[in-house]
C-alpha positions as CSV (number, residue, x, y, z in Angstrom):
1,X,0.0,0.0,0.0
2,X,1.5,3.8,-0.9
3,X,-1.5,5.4,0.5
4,X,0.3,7.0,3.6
5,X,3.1,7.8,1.4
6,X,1.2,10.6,-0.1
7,X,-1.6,11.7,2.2
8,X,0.3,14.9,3.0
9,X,-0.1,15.7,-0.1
10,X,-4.2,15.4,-0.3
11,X,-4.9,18.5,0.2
12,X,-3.4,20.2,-2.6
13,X,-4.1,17.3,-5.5
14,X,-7.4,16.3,-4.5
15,X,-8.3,19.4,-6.0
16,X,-7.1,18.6,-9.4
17,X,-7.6,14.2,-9.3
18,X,-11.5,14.6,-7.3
19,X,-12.8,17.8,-7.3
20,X,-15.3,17.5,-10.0
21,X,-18.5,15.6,-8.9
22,X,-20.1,13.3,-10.7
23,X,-23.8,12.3,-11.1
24,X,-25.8,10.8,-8.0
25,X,-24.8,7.4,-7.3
26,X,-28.4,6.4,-9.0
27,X,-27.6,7.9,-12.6
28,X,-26.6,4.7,-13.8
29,X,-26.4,1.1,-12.6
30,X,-23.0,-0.3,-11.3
31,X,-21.5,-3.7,-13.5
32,X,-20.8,-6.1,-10.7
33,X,-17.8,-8.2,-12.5
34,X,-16.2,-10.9,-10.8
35,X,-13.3,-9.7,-11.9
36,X,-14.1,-6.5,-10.5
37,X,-12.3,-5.0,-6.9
38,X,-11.4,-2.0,-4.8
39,X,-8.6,-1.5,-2.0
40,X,-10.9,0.2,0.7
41,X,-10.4,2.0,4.1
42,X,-13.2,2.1,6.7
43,X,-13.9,5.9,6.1
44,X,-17.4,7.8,6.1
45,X,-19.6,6.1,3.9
46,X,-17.4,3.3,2.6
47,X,-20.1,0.6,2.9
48,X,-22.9,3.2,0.5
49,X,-19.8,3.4,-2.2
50,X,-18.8,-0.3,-1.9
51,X,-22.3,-1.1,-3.4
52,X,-22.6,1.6,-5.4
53,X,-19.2,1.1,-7.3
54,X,-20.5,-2.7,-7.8
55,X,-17.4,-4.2,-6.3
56,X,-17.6,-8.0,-6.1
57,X,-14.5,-8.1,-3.6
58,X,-12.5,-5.6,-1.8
59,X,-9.3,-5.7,0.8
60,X,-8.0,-3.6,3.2
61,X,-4.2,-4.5,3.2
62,X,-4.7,-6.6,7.1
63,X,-6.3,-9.7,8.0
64,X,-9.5,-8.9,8.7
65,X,-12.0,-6.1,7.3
66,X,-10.7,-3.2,9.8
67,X,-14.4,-2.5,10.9
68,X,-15.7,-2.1,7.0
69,X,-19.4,-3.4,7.0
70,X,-19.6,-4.6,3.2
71,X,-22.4,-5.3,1.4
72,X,-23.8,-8.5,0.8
73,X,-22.4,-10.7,-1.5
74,X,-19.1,-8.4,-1.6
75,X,-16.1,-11.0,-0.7
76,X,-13.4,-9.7,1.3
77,X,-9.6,-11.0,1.1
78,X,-7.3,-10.9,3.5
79,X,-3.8,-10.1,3.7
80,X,-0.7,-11.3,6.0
81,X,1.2,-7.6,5.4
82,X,4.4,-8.0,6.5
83,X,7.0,-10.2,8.8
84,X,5.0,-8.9,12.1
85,X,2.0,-9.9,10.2
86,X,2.4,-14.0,10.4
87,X,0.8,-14.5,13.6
88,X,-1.5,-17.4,15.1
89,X,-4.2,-14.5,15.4
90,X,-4.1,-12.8,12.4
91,X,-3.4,-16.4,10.4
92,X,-6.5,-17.4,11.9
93,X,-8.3,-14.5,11.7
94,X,-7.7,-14.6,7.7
95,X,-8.2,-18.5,7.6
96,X,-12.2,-18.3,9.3
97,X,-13.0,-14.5,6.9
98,X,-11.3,-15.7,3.5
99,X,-10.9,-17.8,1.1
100,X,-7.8,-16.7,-0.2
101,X,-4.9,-15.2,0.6
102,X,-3.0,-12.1,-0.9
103,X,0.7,-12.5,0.8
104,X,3.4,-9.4,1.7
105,X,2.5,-6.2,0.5
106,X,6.0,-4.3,-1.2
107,X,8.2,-6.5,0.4
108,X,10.9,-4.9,-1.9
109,X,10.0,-1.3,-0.7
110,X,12.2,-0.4,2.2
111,X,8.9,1.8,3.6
112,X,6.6,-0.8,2.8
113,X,6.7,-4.8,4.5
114,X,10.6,-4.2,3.6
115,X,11.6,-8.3,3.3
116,X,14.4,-10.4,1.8
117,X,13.7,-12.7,-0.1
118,X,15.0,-15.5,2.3
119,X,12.6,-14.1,4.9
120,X,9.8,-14.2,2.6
121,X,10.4,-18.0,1.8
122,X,11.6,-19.0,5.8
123,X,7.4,-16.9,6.5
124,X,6.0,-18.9,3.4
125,X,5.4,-21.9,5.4
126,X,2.9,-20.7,7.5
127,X,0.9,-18.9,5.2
128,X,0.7,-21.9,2.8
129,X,-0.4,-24.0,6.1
130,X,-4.0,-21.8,6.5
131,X,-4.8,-24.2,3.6
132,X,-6.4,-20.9,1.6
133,X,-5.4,-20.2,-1.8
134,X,-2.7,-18.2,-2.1
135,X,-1.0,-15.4,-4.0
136,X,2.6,-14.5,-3.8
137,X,4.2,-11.3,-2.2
138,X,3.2,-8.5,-4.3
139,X,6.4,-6.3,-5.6
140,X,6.2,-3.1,-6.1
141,X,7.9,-3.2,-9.7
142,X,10.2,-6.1,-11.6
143,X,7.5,-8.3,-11.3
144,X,8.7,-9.5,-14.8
145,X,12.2,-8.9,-13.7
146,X,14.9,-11.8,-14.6
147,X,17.1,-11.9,-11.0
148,X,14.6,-9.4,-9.5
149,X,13.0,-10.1,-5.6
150,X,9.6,-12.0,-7.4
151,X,11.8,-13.7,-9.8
152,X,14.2,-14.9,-7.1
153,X,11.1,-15.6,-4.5
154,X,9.5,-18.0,-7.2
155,X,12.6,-20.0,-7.7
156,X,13.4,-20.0,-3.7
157,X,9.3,-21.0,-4.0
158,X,10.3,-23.8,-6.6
159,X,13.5,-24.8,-4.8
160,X,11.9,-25.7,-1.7
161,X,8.6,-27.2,-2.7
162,X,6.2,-23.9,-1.3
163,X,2.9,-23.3,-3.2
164,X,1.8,-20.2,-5.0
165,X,-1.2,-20.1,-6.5
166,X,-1.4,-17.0,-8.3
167,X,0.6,-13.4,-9.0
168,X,-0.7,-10.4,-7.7
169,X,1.0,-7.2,-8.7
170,X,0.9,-4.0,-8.8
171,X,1.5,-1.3,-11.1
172,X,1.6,2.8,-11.3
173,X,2.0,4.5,-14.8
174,X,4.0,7.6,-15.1
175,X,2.5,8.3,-18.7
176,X,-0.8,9.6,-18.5
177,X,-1.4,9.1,-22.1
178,X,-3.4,7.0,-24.3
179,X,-0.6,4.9,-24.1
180,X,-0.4,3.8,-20.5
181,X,-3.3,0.7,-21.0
182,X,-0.8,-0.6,-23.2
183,X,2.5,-0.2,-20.8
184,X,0.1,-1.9,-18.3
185,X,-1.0,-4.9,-20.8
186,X,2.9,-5.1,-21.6
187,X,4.0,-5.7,-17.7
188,X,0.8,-8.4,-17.3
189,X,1.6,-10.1,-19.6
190,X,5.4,-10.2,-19.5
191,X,5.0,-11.5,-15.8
192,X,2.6,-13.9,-17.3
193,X,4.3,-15.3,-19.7
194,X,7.4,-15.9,-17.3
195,X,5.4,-17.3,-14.5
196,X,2.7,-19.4,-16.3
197,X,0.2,-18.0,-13.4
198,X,-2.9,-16.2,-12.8
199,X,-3.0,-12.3,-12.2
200,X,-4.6,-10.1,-9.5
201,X,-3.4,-6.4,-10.4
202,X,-4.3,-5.4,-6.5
203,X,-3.2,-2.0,-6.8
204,X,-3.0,0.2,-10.2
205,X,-3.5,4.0,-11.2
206,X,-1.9,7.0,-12.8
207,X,0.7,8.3,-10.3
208,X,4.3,9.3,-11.4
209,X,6.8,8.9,-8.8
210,X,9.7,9.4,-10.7
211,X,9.9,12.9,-9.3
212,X,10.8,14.5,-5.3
213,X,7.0,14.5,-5.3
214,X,4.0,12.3,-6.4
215,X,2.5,13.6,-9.8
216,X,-0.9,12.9,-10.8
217,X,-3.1,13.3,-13.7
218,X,-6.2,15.3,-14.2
219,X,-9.5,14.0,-13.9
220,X,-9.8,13.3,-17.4
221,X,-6.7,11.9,-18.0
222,X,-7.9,9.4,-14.9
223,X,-11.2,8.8,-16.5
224,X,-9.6,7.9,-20.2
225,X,-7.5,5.5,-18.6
226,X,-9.7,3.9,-16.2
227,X,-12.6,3.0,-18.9
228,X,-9.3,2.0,-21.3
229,X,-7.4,-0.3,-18.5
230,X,-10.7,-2.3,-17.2
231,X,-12.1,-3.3,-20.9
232,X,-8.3,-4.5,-21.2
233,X,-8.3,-6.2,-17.6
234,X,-11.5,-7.6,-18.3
235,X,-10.2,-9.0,-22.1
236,X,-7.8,-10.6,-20.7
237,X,-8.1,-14.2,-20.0
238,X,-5.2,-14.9,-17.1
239,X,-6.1,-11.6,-15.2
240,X,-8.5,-13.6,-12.5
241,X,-9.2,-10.3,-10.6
242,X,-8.2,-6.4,-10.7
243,X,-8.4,-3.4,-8.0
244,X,-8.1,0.5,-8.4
245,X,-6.1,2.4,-6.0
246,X,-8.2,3.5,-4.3
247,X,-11.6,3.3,-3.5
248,X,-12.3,6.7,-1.5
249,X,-10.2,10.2,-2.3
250,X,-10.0,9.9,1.9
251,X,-7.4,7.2,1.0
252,X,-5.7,8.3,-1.8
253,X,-6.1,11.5,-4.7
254,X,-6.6,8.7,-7.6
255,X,-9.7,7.6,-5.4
256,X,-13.2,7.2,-6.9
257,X,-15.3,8.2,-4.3
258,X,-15.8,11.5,-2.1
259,X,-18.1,9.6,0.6
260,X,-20.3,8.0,-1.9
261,X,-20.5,10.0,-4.3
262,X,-18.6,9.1,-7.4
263,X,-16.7,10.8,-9.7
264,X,-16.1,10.8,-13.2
265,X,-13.6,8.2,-12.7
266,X,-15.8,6.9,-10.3
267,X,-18.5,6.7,-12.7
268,X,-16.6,5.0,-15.6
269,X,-15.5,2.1,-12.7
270,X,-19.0,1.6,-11.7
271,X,-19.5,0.8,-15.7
272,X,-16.9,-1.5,-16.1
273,X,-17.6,-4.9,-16.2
């Protein structure tokens, strides 16, 4: 999660990412996908915009639902964070809410679960015994990587006769063009075709971090690419499941919903699907 990497800097590019309201919630009906997902906080109003954006499953980065009260029929999936994560509680707590398993989150980021991958593998164990199915640590980048931390986690995984059911990933594009749905096809399937698994993108947007500070695109920019990026995600056959970061502009400026009001990239989520 890079949500509390930039919250300081809300305040000043909300205004250009989420200022513009959309249409009431009831303007159009939501596409409830299976594919379909949202990375969620337990703000105001986060159960009203769960249904609204027609979400089939959401997670919260932890092991249980951190007090979110979604709507029926809206699966939640737990997570095992980080190295102070693999617990008997929360392994337990994630075995009785979930059926699957996302593992650690940016275990290659120094400010995120910040693991080696000998760690990783030493943890894996445990996960894999919750009997769940289960997705590998999520990298920030290199997921495609020859030598990289999810390349050398896989063959650790291989080596020592661990289970991973699936690759999630994440991904942020520092080209706001037209031509970032194709960068993001490029990396899935890369990562793909080198792993012979099933995708979950668990975190994607339009956020350039190649700068001292987090750069974002306008609202439009946002909206092209998120109508773009989820008829691609939904084309494709090995992505299992996808989720926009984030859910709520509380959590992050790229998010969908003020409260539950969507907007206009809101909107074009609720349609995908």
């Amino acid at each position: 999660m890079r949500s509390f990497r930039f919250l300081s800097l809300f305040a000043a590019a909300v205004l250009a990412v989420a200022g513009l309201a959309a249409p009431p919630a009831s303007a159009e009906s939501a596409a409830s996908s299976p594919k379909k997902g949202v990375s969620a906080a337990n703000v105001a109003e986060v159960t009203a915009a769960l249904r609204d954006v027609g979400a089939t499953w959401y997670y919260t980065w932890a092991s249980n639902p951190q007090g979110i009260n979604a709507p029926p029929g809206v699966e939640f999936v737990p997570m095992i964070w980080g190295p102070g994560s693999v617990t008997d509680a929360q392994l337990n707590e994630a075995k009785a809410l979930g059926r699957t398993l996302l593992g650690f989150n940016e275990p290659d980021l120094p400010e995120q679960a910040n693991m080696s991958v000998e760690q990783a593998l030493d943890l894996w164990p445990r996960l894999q015994a919750t009997g769940l199915r289960l997705g590998a640590p999520a990298v920030a980048f290199g997921g495609d990587r020859p030598g990289g931390w999810l390349d050398r986690f896989m063959q650790g995984a291989a080596a020592r006769g661990l289970r991973v059911d699936f690759i999630p990933l994440h991904w942020y594009g520092s080209d706001f063009s037209a031509a970032a749905t194709d960068h993001l096809r490029g990396y899935l399937q890369a990562v793909y075709d080198r792993y012979n698994k099933p995708i979950w993108l668990t975190e994607y947007a339009l956020i350039d971090f190649t700068g001292p500070a987090p750069r974002y695109p306008t609202m439009q920019q946002q909206t092209d690419f998120v109508r773009r990026s989820t008829a691609m995600l939904e084309s494709l056959p090995f992505v299992e499941r996808y989720a926009w970061f984030s859910l709520s502009t509380q959590t992050s400026p790229t998010g969908l919903y003020t409260g539950a009001v969507p907007n206009d990239s809101g909107v074009a989520y609720r349609a995908a699907g």
